[in-house]
N, C-alpha and C positions, 0 to 999 in steps of 0.2 A: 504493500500500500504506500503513496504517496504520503511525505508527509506536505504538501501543500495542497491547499484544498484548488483545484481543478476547474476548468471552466466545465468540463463532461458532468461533473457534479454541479452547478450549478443548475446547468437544463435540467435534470436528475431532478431537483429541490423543488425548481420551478413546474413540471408537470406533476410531479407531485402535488403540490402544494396548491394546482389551479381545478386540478381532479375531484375535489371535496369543495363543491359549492359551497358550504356552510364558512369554509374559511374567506371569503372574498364578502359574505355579508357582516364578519363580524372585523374586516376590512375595515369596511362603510363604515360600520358605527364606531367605529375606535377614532378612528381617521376625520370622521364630522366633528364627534359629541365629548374626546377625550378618552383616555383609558379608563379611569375609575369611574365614571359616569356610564361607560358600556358596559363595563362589568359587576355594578352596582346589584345586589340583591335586597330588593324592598322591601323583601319579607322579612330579613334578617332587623329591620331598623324596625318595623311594626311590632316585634318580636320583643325588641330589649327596651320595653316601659319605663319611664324613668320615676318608677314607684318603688317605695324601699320600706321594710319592714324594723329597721334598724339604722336609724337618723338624725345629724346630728342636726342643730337650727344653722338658717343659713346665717349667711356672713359677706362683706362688702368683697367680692372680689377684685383682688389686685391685678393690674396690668404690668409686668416687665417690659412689654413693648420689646426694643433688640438689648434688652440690656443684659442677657444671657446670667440672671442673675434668681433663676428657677429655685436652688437651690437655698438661698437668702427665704423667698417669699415661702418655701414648703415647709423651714423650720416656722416662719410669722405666723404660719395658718396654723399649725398646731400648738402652739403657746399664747395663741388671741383668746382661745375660748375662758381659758384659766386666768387669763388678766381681766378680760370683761366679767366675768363672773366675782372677782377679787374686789373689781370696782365696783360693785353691781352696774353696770351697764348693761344694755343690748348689746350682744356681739358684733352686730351689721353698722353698730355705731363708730367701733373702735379701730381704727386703724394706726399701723407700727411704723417706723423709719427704715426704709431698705438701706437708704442713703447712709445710715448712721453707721452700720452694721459693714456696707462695701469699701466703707475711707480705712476704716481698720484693717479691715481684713487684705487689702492692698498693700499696708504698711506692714502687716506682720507678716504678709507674703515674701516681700523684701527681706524682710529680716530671716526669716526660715533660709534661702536659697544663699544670700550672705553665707549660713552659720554653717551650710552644707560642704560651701568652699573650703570654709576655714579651717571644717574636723575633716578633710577627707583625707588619706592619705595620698591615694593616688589621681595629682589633678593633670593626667595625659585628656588631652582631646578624643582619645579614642577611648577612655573611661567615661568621662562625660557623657560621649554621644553616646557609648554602649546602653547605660543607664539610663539617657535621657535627664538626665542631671539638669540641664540648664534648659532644655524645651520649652516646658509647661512651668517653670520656676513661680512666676506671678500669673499664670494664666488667669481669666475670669473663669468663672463655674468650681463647683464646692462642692463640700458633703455635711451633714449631717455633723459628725465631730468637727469642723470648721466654726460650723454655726454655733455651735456650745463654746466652744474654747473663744470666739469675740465675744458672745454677749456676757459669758464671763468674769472677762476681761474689762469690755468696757459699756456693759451694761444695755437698756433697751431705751428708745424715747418713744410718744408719738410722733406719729406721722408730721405733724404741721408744725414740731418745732424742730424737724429736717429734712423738708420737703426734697423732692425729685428736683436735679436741676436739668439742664441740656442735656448735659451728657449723662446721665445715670439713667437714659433710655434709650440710649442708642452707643454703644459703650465701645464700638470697635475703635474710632479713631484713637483714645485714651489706650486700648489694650496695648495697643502695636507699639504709640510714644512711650507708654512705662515701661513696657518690656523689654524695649532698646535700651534706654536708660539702666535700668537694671543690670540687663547682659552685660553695658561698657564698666559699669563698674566691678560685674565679676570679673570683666578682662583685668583690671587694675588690680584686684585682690589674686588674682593667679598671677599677675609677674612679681609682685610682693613676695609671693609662695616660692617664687624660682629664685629668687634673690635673699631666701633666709631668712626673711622677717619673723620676729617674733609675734605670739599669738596677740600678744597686748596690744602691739599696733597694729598688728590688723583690725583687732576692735574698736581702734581708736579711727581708722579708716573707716571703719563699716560704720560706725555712729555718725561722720558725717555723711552720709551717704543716705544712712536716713533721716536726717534734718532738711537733706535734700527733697530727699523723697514727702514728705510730711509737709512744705511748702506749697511741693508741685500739685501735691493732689488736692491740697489749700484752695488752688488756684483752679481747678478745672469742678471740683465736686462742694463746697465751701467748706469754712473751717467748721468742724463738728463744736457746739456749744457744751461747755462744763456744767451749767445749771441753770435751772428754769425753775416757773410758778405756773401748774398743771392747773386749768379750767376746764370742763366739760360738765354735762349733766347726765345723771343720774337715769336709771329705766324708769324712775318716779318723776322723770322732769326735773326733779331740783337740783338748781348751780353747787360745783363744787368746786373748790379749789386747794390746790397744795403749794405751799412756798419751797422756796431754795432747794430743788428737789437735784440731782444729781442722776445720770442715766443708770448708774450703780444702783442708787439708791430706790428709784423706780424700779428696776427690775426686781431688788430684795424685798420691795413692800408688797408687789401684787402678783407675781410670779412665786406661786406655791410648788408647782411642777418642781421634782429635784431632778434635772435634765442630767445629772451624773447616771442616774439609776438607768437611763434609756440605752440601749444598745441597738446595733443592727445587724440584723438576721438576713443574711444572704441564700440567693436559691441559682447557682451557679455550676452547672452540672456537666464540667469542661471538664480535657483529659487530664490536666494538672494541677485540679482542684477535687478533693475527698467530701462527702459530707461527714457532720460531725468534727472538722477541725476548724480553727480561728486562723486569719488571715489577716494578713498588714500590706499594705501597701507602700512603697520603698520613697525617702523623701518628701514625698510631697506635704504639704502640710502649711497653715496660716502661724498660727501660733509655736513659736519654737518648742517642739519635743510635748507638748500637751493638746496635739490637733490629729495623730496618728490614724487613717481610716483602717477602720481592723469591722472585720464581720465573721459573724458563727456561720458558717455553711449548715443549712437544713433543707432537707426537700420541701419538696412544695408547699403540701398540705401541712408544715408545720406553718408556714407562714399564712397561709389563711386562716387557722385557727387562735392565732395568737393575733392577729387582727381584728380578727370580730368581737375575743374577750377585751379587747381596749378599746373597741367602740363601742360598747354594750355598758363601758365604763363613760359613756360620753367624753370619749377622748378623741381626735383623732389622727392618724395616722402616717405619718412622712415616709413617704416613699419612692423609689426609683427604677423607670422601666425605660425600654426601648417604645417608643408610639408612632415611629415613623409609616409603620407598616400598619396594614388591614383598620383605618379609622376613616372617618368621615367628619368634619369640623364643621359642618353645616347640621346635621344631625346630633354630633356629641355620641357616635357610637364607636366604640372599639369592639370588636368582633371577629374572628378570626376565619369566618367565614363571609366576613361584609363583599368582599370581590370575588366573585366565581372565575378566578385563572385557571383556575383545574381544568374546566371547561371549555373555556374560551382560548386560552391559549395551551392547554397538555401544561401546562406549570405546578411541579407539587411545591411548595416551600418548604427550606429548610425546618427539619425539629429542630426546636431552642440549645441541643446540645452540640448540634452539627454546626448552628450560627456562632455559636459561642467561641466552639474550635476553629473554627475558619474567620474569627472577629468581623462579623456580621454587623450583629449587634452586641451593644454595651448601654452604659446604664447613662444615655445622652440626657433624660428630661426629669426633674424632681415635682413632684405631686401629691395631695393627701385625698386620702381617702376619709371620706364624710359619711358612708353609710355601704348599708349593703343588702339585698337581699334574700334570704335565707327559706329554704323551703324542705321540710325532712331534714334539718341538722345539715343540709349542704347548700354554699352558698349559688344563687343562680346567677349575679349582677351584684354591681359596685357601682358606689356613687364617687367620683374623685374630683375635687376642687381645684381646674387649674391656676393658672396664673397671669391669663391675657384676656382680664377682660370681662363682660357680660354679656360681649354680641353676640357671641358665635357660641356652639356647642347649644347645650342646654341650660340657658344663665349663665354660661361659663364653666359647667358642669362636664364633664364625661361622666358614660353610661358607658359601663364595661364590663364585657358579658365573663364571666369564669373562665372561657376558652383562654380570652388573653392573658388573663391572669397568671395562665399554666404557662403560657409561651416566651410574654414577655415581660412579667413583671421580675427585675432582680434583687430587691432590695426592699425589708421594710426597717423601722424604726419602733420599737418596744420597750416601754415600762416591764425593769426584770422583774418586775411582782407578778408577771402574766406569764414565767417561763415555769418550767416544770425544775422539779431538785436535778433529775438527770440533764436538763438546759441546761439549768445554773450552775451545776461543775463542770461540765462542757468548757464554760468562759475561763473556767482558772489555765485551762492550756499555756504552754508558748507558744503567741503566733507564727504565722509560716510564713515569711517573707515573698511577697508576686511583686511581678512588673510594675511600672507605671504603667503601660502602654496595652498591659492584659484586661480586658472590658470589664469593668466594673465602676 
């Protein structure tokens, strides 16, 4: 056999391919109307009602717009209901500062990727790249222990006293300028490194480096305020106010959630990944040495059921999946059978474990889940709260049928009071160090 493909094949292809009339009409429809729109199954969207039998109250959805900041808003959605409720408020009343949360988290990205230089032994370029060391250094986009480790650090505001500015919704131009920035000064911390410098002054370099940094993003996102005097009202209508309040201090007064206790539960069924063991991720990190993403590997079904027991708790749920595939945003359905490619085109899609190994997909978008379902002790549909918006989907909602759930959800977030004694020893493991670059 050849190995180039042939004009004789081609004809081959081409009578083939004109011989089955059915293929030349679903042509036409692809070719006018779009591929998802040809391949659309209606019945599937009539199918997944967006009625739930375990639900939390709605809540103001937030918009990231491009500000690729998913991650920020899916920890907000799940520590709103616990601060509204603190304040007695409406939940749909109270909105949090993304802003407040990304100027940190910027600065102590700096500083992690700094500190990386500084302990590593070996700073060859071909160690670097191997690693990915300096790639994703201050990228935008986060996890779950990111989010914990800043408002830890520097606590929570509302919304309006640090609003969104320009760029905190459209965040690519600032990504590329910090990132540059950054890099030139790792290059100065590695010729330091070739030259023998001592650790001291390289920290003495890196601090200005971030006075630099802490200026710049001054200037592009404003500077974060140290304290305020909180007004708002009450679910009763009545005015309230707090003086000299500090972001620390807000967060310790109404934020009861012990977001220590929370872990996450991964369902990651790759060739170099076991369930039942802990997992670290190499690097990356906001917070130096207290931002480490690590997750339990569990199958599936553990992650659905320790789901429903924290939303049954009126809590809900920060989670992360793949949704590029099989949804509809006009609808708000994720469905794994929404496109009939099987049919239409002989397309089977990869299983979640095939996608995983061949890095298909990874865990690109962060989302909570609000409700769900449940029929017979199994669940049928999930409710999940995105992050752009109230036009689109259902209010801003996805309706996610169980199929995807299996396929492509990889990631949830858990109060360990919901895990089992055999869970919670689980977590004492040593984690197993994975790539940057392996989908999660």
């Amino acid at each position: 056999m050849e190995s180039q493909i042939s004009l004789e094949q081609i004809k081959k292809f081409r009578e083939i391919y004109n011989s089955n009339k059915t293929n030349k009409i679903i042509e036409n429809a692809i070719t006018k109307n779009g591929l998802e729109n040809a391949c659309i199954d209606r019945n599937i969207i009539i199918e997944n009602q967006p009625v739930f039998n375990i639900e939390l109250p709605e809540s103001k959805r937030y918009d990231q717009q491009d500000s690729w900041r998913c991650w920020i808003y899916g920890g907000l959605n799940l520590i709103k209901h616990n601060i509204a409720k603190n304040l007695n408020m409406n939940v749909i009343d109270l909105e949090l500062s993304n802003n407040h949360i990304a100027f940190f988290d910027k600065l102590e990205k700096s500083n992690n990727a700094y500190e990386n230089i500084i302990n590593i032994k070996d700073i060859s370029f071909d160690y670097l790249h191997k690693e990915n060391i300096i790639k994703y250094c201050v990228s935008e986009g986060g996890y779950w222990e990111w989010f914990v480790a800043i408002i830890n650090k520097y606590g929570i505001i509302p919304y309006s006293y640090n609003p969104n500015v320009v760029e905190s919704t459209n965040y690519e131009k600032v990504e590329y300028l910090y990132t540059e920035k950054v890099k030139k000064d790792i290059i100065e911390l590695l010729n330091l490194k070739v030259n023998g410098t001592d650790i001291n002054s390289l920290r003495e370099k890196k601090n200005k480096f971030l006075q630099e940094n802490y200026i710049l993003l001054c200037k592009i996102l404003g500077e974060p305020i140290t304290e305020f005097n909180y007004e708002y009202k009450d679910k009763n209508g009545e005015y309230k106010r707090i003086e000299n309040l500090t972001p620390i201090e807000f967060k310790n007064k109404f934020l009861s959630l012990e977001l220590e206790n929370f872990v996450t539960i991964g369902n990651m069924p790759m060739y170099n990944k076991e369930y039942y063991k802990v997992y670290k991720k190499k690097y990356l990190g906001n917070v130096y040495e207290k931002s480490y993403v690590k997750y339990l590997n569990l199958p599936i079904d553990d992650l659905k059921d320790l789901t429903i027991k924290q939303l049954k708790d009126n809590n809900p749920v920060y989670m992360g999946a793949h949704i590029l595939k099989f949804r509809d945003k006009k609808s708000g359905i994720l469905d794994n059978r929404l496109y009939n490619y099987e049919t239409t085109l002989y397309f089977k899609p990869l299983s979640k474990e095939e996608a995983l190994n061949l890095y298909d997909i990874s865990m690109h978008h962060v989302m909570t889940f609000t409700g769900a379902n449940v029929v017979d002790n199994k669940p049928q549909r999930w409710k999940i709260e995105d992050s752009y918006g109230d036009k689109e989907k259902v209010n801003g909602y996805y309706i996610m049928n169980d199929n995807f759930f299996n396929e492509f959800v990889l990631s949830v977030v858990i109060d360990k009071k919901y895990l089992s004694e055999e869970q919670l020893k689980l977590l004492e493991q040593e984690p197993i160090e994975f790539e940057i670059e392996d989908p999660f």
